[in-house]
C-alpha positions as a Markdown table, in Angstrom:
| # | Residue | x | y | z |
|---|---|---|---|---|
| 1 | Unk | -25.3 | -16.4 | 34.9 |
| 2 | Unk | -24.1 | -15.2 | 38.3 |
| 3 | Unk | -27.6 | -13.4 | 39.8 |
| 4 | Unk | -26.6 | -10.5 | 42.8 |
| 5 | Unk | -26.0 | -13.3 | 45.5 |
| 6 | Unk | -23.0 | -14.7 | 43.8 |
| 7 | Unk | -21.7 | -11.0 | 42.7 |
| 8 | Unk | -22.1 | -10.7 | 46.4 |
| 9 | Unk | -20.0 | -13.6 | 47.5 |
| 10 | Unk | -17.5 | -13.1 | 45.0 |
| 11 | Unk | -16.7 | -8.9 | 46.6 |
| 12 | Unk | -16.6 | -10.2 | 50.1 |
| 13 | Unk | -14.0 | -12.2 | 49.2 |
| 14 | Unk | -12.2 | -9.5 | 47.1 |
| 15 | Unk | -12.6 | -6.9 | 49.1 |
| 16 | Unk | -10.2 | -8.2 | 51.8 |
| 17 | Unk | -7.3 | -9.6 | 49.5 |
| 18 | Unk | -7.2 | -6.9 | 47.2 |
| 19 | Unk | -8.2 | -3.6 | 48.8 |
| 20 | Unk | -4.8 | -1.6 | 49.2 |
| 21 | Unk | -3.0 | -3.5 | 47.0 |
| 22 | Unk | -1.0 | -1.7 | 43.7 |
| 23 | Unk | -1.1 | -2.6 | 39.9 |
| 24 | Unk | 2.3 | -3.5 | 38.9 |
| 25 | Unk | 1.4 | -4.8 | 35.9 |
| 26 | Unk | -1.5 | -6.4 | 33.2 |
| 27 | Unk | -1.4 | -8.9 | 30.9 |
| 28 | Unk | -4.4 | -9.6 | 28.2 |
| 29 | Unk | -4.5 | -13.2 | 26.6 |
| 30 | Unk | -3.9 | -13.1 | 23.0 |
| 31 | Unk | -7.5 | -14.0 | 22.8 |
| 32 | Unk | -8.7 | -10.6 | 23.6 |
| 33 | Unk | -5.9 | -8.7 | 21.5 |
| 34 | Unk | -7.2 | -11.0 | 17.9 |
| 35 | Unk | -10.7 | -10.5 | 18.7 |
| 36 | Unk | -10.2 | -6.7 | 19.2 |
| 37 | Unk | -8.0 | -6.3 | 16.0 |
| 38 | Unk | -10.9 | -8.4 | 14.0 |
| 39 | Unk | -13.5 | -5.4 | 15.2 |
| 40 | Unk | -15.2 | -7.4 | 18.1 |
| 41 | Unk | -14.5 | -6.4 | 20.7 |
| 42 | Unk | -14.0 | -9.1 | 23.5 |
| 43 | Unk | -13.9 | -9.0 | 27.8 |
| 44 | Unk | -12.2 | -5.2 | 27.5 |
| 45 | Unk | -14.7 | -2.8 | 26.6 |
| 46 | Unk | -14.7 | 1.0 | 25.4 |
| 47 | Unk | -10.4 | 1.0 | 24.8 |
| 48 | Unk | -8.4 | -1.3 | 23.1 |
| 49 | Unk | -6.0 | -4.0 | 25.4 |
| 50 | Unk | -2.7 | -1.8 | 25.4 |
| 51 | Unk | -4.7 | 2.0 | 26.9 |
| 52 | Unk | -6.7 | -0.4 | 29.3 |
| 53 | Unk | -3.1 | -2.2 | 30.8 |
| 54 | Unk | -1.2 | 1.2 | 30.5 |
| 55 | Unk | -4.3 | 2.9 | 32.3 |
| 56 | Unk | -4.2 | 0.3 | 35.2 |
| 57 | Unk | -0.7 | 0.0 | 35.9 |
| 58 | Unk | 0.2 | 2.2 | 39.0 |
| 59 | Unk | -3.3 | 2.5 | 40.1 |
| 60 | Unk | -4.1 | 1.3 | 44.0 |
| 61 | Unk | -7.4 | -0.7 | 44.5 |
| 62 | Unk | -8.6 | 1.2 | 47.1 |
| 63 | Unk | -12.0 | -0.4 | 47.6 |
| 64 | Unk | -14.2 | -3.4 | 45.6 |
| 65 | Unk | -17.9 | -2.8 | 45.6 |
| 66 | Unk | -21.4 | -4.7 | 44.5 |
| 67 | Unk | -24.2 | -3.0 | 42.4 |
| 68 | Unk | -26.7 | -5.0 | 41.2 |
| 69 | Unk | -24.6 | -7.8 | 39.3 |
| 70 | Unk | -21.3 | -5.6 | 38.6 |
| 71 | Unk | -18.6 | -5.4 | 40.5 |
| 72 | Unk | -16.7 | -2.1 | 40.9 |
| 73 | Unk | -12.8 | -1.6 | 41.9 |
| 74 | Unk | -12.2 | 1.8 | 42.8 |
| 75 | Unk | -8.9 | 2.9 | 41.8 |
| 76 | Unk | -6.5 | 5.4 | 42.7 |
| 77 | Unk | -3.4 | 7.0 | 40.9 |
| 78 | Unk | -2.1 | 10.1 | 43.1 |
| 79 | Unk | -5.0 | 12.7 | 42.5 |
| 80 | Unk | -6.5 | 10.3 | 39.5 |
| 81 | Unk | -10.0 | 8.1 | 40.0 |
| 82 | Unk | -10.7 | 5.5 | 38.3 |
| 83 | Unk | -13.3 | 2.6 | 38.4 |
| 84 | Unk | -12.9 | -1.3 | 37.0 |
| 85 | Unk | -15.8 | -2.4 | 36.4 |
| 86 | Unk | -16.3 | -6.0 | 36.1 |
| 87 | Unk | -19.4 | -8.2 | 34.5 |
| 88 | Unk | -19.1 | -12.5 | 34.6 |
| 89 | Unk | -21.2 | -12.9 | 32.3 |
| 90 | Unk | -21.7 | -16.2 | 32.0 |
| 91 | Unk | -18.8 | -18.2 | 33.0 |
| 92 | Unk | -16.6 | -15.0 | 34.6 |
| 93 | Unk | -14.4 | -15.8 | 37.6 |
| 94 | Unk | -11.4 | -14.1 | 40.2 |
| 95 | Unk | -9.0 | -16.0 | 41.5 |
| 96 | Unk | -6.5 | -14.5 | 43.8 |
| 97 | Unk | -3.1 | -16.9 | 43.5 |
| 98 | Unk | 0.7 | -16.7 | 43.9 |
| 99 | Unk | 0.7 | -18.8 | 40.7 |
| 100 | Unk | -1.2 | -20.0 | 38.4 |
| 101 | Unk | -1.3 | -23.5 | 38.8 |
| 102 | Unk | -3.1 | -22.6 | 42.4 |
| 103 | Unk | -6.4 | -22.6 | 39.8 |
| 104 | Unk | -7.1 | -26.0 | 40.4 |
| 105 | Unk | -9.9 | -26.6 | 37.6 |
| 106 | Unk | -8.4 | -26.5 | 34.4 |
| 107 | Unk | -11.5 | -24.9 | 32.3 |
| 108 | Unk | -10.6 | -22.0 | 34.1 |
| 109 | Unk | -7.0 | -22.4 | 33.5 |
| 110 | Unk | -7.3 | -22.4 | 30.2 |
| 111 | Unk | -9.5 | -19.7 | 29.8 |
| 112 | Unk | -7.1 | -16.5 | 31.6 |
| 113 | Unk | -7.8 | -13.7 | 30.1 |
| 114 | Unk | -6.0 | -10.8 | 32.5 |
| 115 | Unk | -3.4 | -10.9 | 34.9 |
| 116 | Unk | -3.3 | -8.2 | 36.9 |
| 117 | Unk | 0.0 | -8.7 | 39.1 |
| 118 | Unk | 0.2 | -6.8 | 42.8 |
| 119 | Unk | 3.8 | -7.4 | 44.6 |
| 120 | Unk | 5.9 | -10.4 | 43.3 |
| 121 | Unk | 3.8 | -13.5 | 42.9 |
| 122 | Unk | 1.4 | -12.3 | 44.1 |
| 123 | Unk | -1.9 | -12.5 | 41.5 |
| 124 | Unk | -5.4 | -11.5 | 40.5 |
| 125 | Unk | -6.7 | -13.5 | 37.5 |
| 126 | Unk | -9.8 | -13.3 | 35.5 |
| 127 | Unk | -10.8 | -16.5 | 33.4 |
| 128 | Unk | -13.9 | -16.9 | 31.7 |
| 129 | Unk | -14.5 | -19.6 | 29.7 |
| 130 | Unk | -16.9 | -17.8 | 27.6 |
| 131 | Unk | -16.0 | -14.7 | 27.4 |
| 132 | Unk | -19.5 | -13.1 | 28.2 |
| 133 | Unk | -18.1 | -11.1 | 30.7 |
| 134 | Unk | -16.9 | -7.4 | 30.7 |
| 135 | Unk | -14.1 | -4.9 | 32.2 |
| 136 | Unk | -15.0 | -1.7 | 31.1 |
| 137 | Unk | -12.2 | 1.1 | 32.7 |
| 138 | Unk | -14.0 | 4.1 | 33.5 |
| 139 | Unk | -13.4 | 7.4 | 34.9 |
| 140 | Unk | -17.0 | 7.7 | 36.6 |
| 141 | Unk | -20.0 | 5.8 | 36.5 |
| 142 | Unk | -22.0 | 8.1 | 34.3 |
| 143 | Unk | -19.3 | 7.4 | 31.2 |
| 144 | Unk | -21.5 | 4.3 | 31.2 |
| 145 | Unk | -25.2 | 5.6 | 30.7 |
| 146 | Unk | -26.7 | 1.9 | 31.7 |
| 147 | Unk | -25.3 | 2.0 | 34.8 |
| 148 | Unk | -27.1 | 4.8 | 35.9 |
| 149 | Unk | -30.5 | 3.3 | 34.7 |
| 150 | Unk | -30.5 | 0.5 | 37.6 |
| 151 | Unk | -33.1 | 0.2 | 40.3 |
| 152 | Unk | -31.9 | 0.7 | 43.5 |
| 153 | Unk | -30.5 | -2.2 | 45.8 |
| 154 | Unk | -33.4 | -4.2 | 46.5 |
| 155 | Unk | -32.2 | -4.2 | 50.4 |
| 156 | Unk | -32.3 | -0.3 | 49.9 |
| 157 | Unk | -35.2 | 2.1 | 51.5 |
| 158 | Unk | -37.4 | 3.2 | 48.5 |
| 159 | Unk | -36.5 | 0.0 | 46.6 |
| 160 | Unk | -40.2 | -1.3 | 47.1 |
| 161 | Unk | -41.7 | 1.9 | 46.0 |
| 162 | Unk | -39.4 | 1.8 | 43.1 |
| 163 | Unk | -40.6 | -1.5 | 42.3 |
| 164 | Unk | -44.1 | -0.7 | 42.6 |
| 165 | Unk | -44.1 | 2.7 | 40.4 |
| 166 | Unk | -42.2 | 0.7 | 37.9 |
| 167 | Unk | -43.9 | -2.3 | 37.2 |
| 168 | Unk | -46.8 | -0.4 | 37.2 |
| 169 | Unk | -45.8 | 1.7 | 34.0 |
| 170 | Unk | -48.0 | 1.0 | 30.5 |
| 171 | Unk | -44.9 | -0.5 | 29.0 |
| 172 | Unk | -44.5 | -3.0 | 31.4 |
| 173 | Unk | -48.4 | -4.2 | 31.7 |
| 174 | Unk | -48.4 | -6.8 | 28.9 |
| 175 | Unk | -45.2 | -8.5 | 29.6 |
| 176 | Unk | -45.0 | -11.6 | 31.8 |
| 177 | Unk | -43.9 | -11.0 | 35.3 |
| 178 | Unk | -41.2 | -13.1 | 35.4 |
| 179 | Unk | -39.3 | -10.6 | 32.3 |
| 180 | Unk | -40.2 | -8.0 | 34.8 |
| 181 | Unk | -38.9 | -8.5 | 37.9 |
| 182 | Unk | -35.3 | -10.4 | 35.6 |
| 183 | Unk | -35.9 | -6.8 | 34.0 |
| 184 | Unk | -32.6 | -4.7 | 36.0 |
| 185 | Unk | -34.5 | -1.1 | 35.1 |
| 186 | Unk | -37.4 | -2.8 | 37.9 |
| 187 | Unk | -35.6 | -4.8 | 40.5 |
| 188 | Unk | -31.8 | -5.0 | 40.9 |
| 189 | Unk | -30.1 | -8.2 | 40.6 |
| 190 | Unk | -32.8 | -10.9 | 40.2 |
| 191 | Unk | -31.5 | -13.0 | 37.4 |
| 192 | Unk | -33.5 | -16.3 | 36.6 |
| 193 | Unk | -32.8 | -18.6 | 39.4 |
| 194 | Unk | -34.3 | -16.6 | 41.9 |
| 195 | Unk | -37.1 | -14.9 | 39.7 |
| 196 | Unk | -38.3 | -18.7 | 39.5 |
| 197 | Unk | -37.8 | -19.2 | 43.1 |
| 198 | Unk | -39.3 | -16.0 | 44.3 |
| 199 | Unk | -43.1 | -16.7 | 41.7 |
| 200 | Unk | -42.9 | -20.4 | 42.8 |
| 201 | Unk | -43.2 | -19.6 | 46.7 |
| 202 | Unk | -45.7 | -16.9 | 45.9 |
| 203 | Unk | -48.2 | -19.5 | 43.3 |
| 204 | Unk | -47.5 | -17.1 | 40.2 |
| 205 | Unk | -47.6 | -19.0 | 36.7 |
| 206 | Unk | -43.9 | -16.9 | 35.2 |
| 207 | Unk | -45.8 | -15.9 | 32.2 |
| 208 | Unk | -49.1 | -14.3 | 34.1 |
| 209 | Unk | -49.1 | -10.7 | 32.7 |
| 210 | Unk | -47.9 | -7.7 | 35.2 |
| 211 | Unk | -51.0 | -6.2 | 34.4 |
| 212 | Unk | -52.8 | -8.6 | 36.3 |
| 213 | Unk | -51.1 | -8.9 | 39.8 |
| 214 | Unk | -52.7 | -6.8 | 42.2 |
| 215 | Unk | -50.6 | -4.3 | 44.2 |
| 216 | Unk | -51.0 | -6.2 | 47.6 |
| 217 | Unk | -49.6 | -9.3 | 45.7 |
| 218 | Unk | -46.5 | -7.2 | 44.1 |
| 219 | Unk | -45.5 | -6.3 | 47.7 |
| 220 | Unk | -45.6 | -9.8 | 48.5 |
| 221 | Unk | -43.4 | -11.1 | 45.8 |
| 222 | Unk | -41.0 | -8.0 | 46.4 |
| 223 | Unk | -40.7 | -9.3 | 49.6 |
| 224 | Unk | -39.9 | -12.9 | 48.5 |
| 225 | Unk | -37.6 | -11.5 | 46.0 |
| 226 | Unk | -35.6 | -9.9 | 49.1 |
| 227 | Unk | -35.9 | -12.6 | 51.2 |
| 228 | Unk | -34.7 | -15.3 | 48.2 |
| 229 | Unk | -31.4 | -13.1 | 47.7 |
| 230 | Unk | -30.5 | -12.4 | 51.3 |
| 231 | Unk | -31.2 | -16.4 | 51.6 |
| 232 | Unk | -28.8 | -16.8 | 49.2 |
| 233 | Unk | -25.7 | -14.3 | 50.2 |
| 234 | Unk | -25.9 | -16.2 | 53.6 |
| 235 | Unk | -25.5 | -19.6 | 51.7 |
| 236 | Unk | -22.8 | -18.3 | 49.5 |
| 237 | Unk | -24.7 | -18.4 | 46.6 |
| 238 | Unk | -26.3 | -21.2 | 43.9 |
| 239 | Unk | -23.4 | -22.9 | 42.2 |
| 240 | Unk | -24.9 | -24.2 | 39.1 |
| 241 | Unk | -22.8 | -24.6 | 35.9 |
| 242 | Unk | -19.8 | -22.6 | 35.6 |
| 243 | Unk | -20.0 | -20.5 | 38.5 |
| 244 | Unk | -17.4 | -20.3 | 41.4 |
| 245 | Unk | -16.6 | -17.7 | 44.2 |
| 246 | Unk | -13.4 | -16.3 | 44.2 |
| 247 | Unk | -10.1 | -19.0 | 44.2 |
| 248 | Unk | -12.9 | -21.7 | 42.9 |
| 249 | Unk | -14.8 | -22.2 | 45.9 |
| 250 | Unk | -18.6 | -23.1 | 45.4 |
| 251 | Unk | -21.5 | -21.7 | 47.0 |
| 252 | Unk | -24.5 | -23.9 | 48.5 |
| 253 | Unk | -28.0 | -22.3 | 47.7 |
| 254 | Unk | -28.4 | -24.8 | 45.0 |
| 255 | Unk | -28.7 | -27.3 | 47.4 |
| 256 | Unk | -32.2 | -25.1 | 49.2 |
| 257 | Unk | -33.9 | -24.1 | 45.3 |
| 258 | Unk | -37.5 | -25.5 | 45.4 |
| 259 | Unk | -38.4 | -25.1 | 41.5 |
| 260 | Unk | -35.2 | -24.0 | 40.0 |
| 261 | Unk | -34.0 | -27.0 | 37.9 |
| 262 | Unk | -36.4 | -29.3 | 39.3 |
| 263 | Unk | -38.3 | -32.2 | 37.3 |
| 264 | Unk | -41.2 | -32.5 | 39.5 |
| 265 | Unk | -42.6 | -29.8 | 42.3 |
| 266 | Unk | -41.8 | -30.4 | 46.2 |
| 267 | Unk | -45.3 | -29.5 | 47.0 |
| 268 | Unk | -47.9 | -31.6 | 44.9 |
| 269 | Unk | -45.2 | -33.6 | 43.1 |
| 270 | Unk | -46.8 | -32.9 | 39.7 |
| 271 | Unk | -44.4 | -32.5 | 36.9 |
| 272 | Unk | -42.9 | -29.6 | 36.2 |
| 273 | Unk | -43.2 | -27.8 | 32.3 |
| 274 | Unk | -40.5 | -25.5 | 31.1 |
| 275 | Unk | -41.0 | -22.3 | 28.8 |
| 276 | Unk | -39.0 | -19.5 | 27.1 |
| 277 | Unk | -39.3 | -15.9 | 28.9 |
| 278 | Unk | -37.1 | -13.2 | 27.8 |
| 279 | Unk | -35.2 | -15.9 | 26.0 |
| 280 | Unk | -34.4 | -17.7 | 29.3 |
| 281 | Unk | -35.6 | -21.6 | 29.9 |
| 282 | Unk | -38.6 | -21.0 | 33.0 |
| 283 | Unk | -39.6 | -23.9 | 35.2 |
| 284 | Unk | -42.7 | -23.9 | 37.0 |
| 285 | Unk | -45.6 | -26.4 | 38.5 |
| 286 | Unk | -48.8 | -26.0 | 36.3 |
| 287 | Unk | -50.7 | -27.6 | 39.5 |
| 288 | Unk | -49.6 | -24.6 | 42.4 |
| 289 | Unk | -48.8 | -21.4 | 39.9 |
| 290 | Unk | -51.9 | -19.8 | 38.3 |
């Protein structure tokens, strides 16, 4: 699943290709439509296909943000606001194109799910290939309660005090630390890659209960958290799986992980052991984290 990095990547290169540009016109894959009419409701969320095209057509994109793992279009429609707001998922991916054979990988060809088409030929496709993903079409932020409930930017001033008041709640003292700081309510963004990154370079075991981290060492892994995500924005992010920046292109973190996805630790070279937290897969060294 894309982790705030990738989102990152991904609105840098929307931001420029899209920003000004008007909705002529939406098409949803049939996909969505039979899924919605069988009561499950599929990519589009909160309105059904035909109010969520009619809705966007006309509207101007007048600026694509990041929070947290969601990406936001602002829209505009004479005095009207609007706001797109856009989860991957799992396998979610934007490709700006002037046709669709320009989507050179052809899982993500056949996986389009909306076309939302600017001047003529001229394109911006979402494909997911597992249709995790969301576009929910609100007209503010708080007609989506869960939005509001994020922690702050973890590059944001108070985002470490945040953190610390927090994880320091009775609620959160018996869970492992690694559900906590994956937990969006604590720390913004931090998915499992670089949750497992962040406890590796700081000798946590992933399943060592919040309770038991001092303060001083909370600061410290805040601070690796931070520095793992800028890390990653600068390399474009970890292409793993299905992921890809906008128009395909692949990020390169991936290459720089030190326990993410690795058999055996770079350190001590003792095996690593895998276990479920928060129903994701969590690789550590039983040798360096305690």
């Amino acid at each position: 699943m894309p982790e705030l990095p990738e989102v990152e990547g991904v609105v840098r290169s929307l931001q420029p290709v899209v920003a000004g540009k008007t909705i002529r016109h939406v098409e949803v894959s049939n996909t969505i439509c039979t899924s919605i009419n069988k009561g499950k409701a599929c990519i589009i969320k909160g309105m059904d296909p035909e109010t969520f095209s009619n809705r966007l057509k006309g509207t101007k994109i007048m600026d694509v943000e990041r929070r947290s793992k969601y990406i936001y279009f602002y829209l505009e429609d004479g005095a009207d606001e609007a706001i797109l707001v856009n989860h991957l998922g799992m396998t979610g991916a934007w490709f700006h194109v002037h046709s669709l054979n320009e989507i050179k990988e052809e899982k993500f060809r056949k996986h389009i799910h909306v076309i939302l088409a600017f001047e003529e030929d001229e394109f911006l496709v979402y494909a997911d290939i597992r249709r995790f993903g969301e576009l929910r079409l609100l007209d503010s932020i708080a007609d989506h309660p869960p939005l509001l409930e994020i922690a702050p930017e973890p590059f944001s001033p108070g985002a470490l005090e945040y953190f610390l008041m927090k994880s320091a709640l009775p609620k959160y003292a018996n869970k492992p630390v690694k559900e906590v700081i994956m937990d969006s309510h604590v720390v913004a963004g931090c998915g499992n890659i670089y949750a497992t990154e962040a406890l590796f370079r700081m000798k946590i075991h992933p399943n060592r209960k919040m309770a038991r981290i001092s303060e001083k060492r909370k600061k410290d892994l805040f601070a690796h958290i931070v520095a793992i995500l800028q890390e990653s924005i600068e390399a474009g992010g970890s292409s793993i799986s299905d992921y890809r920046n906008i128009n395909g292109e692949a990020g390169s973190m991936q290459n720089r992980l030190q326990m993410y996805g690795r058999k055996a630790c770079p350190i001590c070279h003792t095996n690593t052991k895998q276990m479920v937290i928060a129903g994701r897969n969590s690789v550590y060294c039983p040798h360096c984290q305690h």
